[in-house]
N, C-alpha and C positions, 0 to 999 in steps of 0.2 A: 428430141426428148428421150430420155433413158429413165427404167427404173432402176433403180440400187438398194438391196436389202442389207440392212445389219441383223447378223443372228445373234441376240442374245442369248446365249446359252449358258445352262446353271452345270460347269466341269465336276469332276469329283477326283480328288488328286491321287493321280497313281492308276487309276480303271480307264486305261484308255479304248478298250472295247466299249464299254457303255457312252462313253465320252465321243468315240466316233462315231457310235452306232446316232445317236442323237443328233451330231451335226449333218449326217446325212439325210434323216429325216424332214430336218429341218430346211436343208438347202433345199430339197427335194421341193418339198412347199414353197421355198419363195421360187424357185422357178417356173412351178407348176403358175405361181401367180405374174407372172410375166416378167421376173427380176430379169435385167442385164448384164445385172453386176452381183454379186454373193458376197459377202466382207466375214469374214469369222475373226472373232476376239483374239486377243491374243494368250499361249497357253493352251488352248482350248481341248487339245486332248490330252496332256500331261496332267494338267492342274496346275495351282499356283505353289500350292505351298508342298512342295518336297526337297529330299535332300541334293546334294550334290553329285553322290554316290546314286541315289534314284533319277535324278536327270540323267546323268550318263547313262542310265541302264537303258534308259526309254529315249534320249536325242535320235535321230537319225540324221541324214543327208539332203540335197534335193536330191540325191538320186533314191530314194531312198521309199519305201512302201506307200508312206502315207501323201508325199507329195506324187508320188505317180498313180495312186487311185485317184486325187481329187483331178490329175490331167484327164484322165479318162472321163471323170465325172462332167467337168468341162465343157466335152466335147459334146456328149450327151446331154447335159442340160441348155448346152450351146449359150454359154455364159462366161464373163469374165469372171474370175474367183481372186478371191485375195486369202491366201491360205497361211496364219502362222504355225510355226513349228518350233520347236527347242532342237537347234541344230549342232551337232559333234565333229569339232574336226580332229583327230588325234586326242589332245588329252582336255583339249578347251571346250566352253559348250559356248553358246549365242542362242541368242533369243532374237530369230528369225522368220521372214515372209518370203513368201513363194505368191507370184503374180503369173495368173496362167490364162492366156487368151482364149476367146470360147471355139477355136480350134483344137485344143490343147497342149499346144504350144507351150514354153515355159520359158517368160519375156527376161522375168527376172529375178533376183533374189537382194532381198535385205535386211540386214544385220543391224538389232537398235544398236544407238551408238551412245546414248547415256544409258546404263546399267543405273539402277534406281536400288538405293537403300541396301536389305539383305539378299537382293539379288546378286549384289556385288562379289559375295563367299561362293556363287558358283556358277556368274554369267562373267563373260569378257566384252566390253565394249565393242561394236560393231565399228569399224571404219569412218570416222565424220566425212562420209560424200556424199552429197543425194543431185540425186538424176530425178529428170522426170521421167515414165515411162509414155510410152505411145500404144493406146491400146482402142480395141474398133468400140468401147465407149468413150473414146475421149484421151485426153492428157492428164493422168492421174500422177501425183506424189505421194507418197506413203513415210510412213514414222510410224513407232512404237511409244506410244503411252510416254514413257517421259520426255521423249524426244519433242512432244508438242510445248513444252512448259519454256521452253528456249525457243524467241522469237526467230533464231536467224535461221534455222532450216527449213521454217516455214519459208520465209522470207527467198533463199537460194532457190527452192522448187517452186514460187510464183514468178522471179524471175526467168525462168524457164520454159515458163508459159503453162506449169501446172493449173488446170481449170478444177481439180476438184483433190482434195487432200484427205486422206483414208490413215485414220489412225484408230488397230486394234488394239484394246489394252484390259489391263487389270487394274482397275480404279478404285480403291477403298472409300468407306464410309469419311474416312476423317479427313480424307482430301477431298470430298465432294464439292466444295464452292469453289475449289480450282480449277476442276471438269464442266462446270458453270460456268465459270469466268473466262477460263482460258482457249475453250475451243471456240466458241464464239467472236472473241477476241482474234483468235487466230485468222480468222475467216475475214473476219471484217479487214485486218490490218493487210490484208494480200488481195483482200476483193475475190474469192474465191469460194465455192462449195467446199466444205468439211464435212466430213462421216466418221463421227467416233463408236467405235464397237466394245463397248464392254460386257464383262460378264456378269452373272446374280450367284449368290453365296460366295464361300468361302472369304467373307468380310466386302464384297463390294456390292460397289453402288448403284450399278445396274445403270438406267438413265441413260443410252445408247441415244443419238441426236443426230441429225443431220441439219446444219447449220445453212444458210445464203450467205453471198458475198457481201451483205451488207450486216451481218451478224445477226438475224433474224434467226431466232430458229424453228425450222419449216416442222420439225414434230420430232417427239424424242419417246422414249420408251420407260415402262414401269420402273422401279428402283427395283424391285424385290421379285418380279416375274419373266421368266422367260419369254422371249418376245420375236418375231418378226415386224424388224420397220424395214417398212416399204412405199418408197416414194418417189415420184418424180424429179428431174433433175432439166429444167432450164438452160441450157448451157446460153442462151440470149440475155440472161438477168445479167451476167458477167458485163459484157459492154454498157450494158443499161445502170449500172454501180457506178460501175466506173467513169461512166459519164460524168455523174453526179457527187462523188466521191475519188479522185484523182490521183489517190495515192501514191500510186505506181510510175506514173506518166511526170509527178513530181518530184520521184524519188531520186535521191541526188547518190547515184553509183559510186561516184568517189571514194564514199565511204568504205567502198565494200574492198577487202584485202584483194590485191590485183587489177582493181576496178581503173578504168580512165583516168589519164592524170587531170590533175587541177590547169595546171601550167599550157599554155596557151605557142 
């Protein structure tokens, strides 16, 4: 059994001192309450809505200030974190995660790979690869906010034996029934735990959720209030789904590009 906190956190675009000061506080608390895992939204200390010209001023690196304090942090809350960042390489920026083991370690990093709407004038698509990682709570896959609305990456990282899928995002009001429809969805169609992180203001939806592998969902967060969810995580309900829902075990690979030939 692990706990796993999503931090709803209400950003304010461009103050990223207030912005960091906050998520620390906050992680602080769900640690203090026994998290294993810490998820922060994605964005979270830039904000959502700035320029191109303001992204670049404020992206960094993993190697970079803000990913090596929350390593440190890590260590000392003795937690796995799931850290987004607006990351710079040269003259591109991404809209990226840093995955830090509660040694603080830093397992991995990943770059959404659908750039969504006007993010598009000053994010670049991240790479379409997903890996699962291997972390001491488990087999986590991660995606960014739109990356969940496309069935197949889920799909790639349950193949892989991802047991629980971590998607930080910025979710608006006027896509709310997709954040409804689709995470749950996601969860069910892979037989797997989902943790979606969104944030409050600046136009979204708030409603942070942590779904079962049969698309239940175990408990989700205010729309409009900052919030610590914190919850248990079953990793036995996964076999116990799947028993009775088979998805996976009937899923016919073939399909999948490179997958086993048909031909005999």
């Amino acid at each position: 059994m692990h706990k796993v906190a999503a931090i709803q956190m209400k950003p304010d675009s461009g103050k990223v001192e207030a912005n960091q000061q906050q998520a620390i506080q906050m992680g602080e608390q769900a640690a203090r309450d026994g998290a294993h895992l810490i998820v922060f939204p994605e964005l979270w200390k830039t904000g959502y809505h700035l320029t191109k010209e303001q992204f670049l001023e404020l992206a960094e690196t993993p190697a970079g200030k803000t990913v090596s304090l929350f390593r440190e942090l890590a260590k000392k809350w003795r937690t796995v974190i799931v850290l987004p960042f607006a990351e710079k390489e040269e003259d591109r920026l991404y809209i990226s995660l840093a995955v830090i083991e509660n040694t603080g370690e830093l397992l991995a990093t990943y770059r959404k790979s659908f750039v969504w709407g006007k993010e598009k004038a000053s994010f670049t698509d991240g790479e379409r690869v997903y890996r699962t990682i291997h972390t001491s709570v488990g087999n986590i896959g991660v995606l960014i906010c739109y990356d969940i609305e496309f069935p197949e990456p889920a799909r790639l990282l349950a193949l892989q034996g991802a047991e629980l899928l971590i998607v930080p995002s910025v979710w608006s009001f006027p896509a709310e029934s997709r954040w409804d429809i689709q995470l749950p969805a996601r969860a069910l169609d892979n037989t797997v735990f989902l943790l979606g992180v969104n944030t409050v203001g600046e136009g979204s939806c708030g409603k942070s959720k942590l779904v079962a592998p049969d698309g239940h969902v175990l408990c989700e967060a205010p729309r409009e209030e900052t919030c610590i969810l914190l919850h248990e995580i079953d990793p036995s309900l996964i076999g116990v789904t799947r028993a009775s829902i088979p998805y996976l075990a009937d899923y016919d690979q073939t399909l999948l590009p490179g997958g086993p030939s048909r031909e005999k």
